[in-house]
C-alpha positions in Angstrom: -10.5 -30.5 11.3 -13.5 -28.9 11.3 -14.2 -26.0 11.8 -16.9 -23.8 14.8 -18.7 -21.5 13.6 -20.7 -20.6 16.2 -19.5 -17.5 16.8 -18.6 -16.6 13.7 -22.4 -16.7 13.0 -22.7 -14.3 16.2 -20.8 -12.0 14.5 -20.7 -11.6 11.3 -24.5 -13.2 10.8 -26.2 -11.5 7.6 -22.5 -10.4 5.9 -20.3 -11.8 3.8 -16.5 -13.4 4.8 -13.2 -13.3 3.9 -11.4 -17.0 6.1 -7.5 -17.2 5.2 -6.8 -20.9 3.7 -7.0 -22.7 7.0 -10.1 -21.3 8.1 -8.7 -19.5 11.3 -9.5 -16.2 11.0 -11.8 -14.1 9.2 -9.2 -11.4 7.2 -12.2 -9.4 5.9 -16.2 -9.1 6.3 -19.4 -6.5 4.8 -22.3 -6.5 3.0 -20.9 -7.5 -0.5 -18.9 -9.9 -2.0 -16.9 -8.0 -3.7 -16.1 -5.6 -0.6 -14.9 -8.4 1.0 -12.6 -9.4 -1.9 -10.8 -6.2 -2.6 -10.2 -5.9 1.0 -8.7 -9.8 1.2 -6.3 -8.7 -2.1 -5.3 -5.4 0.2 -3.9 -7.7 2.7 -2.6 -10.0 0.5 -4.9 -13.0 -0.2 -5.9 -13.2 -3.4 -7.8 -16.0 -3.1 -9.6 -16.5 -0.1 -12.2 -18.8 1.0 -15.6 -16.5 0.9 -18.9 -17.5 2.6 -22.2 -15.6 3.4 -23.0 -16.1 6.9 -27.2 -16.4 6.9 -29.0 -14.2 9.3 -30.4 -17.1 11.1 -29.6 -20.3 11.7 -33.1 -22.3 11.2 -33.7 -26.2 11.7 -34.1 -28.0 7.9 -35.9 -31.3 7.7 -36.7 -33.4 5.1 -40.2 -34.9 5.0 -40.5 -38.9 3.9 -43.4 -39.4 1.9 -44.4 -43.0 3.2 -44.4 -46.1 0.9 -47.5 -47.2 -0.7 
């Protein structure tokens, strides 16, 4: 199922995660990776699933060149 991040991006926008395996609940966050990992293996994940949240959420689109 997938997952909402919403507000996860409300909170934790501009740091780095820490989600156990199924991605219900952020075990660790801060500014660096390897914060986040050293604070995961306190509480016993070794190997969590990591992500950078980015500071803003902005619209991409991909511009189609049109056909000669």
């Amino acid at each position: 199922m997938a997952r909402d991040f919403i507000e996860i991006h409300k909170k934790y926008k501009g740091k780095w995660i820490a989600l156990t395996l199924d991605e219900k609940k952020v075990i660790a966050s801060g500014e660096s990776l390897e914060q986040i990992l050293e604070e995961s293996k306190k509480k016993g994940l070794v190997h969590p699933i990591v992500m950078r949240i980015p500071p803003a959420v902005v619209p991409y689109t991909r511009y189609a060149f049109p056909s000669r």
